[in-house]
N, C-alpha and C positions, 0 to 999 in steps of 0.2 A: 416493346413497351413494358412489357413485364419484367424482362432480365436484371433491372437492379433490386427489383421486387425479392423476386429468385437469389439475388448478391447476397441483400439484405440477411434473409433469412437463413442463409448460409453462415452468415460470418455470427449471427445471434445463437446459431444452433454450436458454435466451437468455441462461443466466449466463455464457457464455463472450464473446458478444459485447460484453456490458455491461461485464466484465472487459478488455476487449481496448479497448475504447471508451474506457475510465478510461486505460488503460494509455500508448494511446496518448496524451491529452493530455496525458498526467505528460511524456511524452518531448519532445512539443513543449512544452512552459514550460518543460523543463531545455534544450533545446536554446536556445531566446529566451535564457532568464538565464543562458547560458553565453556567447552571441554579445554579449550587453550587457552581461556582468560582474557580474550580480546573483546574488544567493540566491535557488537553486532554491525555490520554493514551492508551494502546492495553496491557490487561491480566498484569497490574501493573506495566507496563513499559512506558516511554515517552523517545521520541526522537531528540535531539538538534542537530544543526550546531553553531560550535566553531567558534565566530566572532571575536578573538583576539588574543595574542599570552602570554598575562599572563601567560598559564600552559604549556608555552611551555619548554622541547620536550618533557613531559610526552602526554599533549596533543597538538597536531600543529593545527593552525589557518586551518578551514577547514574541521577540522576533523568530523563524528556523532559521539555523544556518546549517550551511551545505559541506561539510568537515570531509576535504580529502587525505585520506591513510597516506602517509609520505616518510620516506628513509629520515629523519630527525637530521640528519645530516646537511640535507638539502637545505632546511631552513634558514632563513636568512632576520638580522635585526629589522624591525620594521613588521615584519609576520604578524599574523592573528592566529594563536591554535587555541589548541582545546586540548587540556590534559588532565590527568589527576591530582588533586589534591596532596601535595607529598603529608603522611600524616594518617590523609581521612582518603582514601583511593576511591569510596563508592563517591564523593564530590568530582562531580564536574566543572573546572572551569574554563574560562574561553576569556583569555587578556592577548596585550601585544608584549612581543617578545622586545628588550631593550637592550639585553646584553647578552655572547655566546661565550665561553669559556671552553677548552678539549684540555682535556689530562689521561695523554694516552688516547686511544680510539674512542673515549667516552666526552661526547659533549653537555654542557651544563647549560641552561636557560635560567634566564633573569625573565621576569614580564611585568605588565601594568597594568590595569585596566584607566581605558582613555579618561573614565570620569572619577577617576580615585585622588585626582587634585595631586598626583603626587608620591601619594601615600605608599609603599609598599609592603605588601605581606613577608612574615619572616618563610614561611613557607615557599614562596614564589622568587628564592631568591637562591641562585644556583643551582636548581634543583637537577635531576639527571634526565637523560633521554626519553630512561626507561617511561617514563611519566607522559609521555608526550603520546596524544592519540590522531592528531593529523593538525592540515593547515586550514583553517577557513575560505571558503575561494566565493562563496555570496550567500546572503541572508535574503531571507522573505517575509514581512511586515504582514499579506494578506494571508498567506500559508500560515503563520503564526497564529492570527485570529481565527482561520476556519479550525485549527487542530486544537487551540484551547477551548474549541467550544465542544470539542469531540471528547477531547482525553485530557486530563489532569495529573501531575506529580510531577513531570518531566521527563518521562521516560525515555527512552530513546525510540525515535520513530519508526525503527526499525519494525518493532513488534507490532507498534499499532499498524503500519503495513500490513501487514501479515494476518491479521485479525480482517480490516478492512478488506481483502481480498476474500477470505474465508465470507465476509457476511455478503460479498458481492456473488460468491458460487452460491451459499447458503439459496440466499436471493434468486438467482437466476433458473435456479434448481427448481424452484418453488413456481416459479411461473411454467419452466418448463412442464411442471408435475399437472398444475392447471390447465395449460395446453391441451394437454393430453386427456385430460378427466372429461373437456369440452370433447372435442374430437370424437371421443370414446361413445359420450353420449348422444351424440347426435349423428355420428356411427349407427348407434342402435335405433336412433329416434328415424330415420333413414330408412333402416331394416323393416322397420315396423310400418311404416306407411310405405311401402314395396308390397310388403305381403297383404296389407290391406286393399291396396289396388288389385295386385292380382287377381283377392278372392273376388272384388267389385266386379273386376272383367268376366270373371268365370261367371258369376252369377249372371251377367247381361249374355255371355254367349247362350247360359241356357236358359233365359225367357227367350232369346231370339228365336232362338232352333224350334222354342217351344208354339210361338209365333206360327214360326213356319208351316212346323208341323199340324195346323190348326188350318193354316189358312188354307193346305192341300188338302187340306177334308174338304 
């Protein structure tokens, strides 16, 4: 009857380290793909917020999308990536690809965005590989609104990950500490009504004896 009681409180006593665990290797791949210039990511994936309405309604302003790191190669006309800005490189954008070009082992990318009527940027027009940071493989509309209510500028979600786990250990840590403050005191609080009874008993064993001693007069 107890034993998922016992589960429970097992798996609550180890989620700080497994949070701490997570936490930490977010830090080390942000740290790597900061030393090598890449896009921080988690197991080949990065994650954006849609600052405009270019791809819209395939994607709506707002939205996360789910950006897998992939050989540029692979990609295909019709794709949704996410690349830099040729130009402005801290700009991120996220259009569909419309044309490939290769000259030599280097490929070139045209793109659109769905709701640009057309229009193409001079920047987004043959630009190189290099620029390319993955494909888009799905977006999330509700994800998008709980993270804009969290974090603002567009970062990359990588970080706030990583934050958010730190304030889940921060957190966890805190109750733990609580736990144990209770415990502690009621540990003591425990002790002390022990010793209070004891002396109770000792005093009752000697009015008894005392009794006794009386009555055998």
């Amino acid at each position: 009857m107890h034993k998922p009681l016992k589960w429970l409180k097992t798996i609550l006593n180890i989620l700080p380290y497994v949070f701490f665990a997570i936490a930490l290797l977010l830090i080390i791949q942000i740290v790597i793909s900061l030393q090598k210039g890449s896009t921080p990511s988690v197991f080949g994936y990065s994650v954006f917020s849609v600052e405009s309405p270019s791809m819209e309604p395939e994607l709506m302003t707002g939205d996360l999308v789910f950006v897998k790191l992939v050989d540029p190669k692979t990609l295909e006309i019709g794709d949704i990536i996410t690349f830099h800005q040729p130009g402005e490189p801290a700009i991120l954008i996220t259009h569909r690809i419309i044309d490939i070009k290769t000259s030599g082992d280097i490929w070139f990318f045209t793109t659109l965005g769905d709701n640009n009527h057309g229009t193409i940027n001079d920047w987004e027009v043959d630009f190189s590989e290099e620029y390319v940071i993955g494909k888009v493989t799905s977006n999330s509309s509700f994800l998008g609104k709980l993270y804009s209510g969290i974090v603002s500028g567009g970062i990359n979600i990588v970080y706030g990950i990583a934050i958010a786990l730190f304030s889940l250990i921060g957190i966890a840590e805190a109750v733990n500490i609580v736990k144990e403050v209770k415990l502690a005191k009621n540990k003591d609080l425990n002790a002390i009504k022990s010793k209070l009874l004891e002396e109770e008993l000792i005093k009752l064993r000697a009015e008894t004896e005392k009794n006794e001693q009386t009555n055998t007069k």
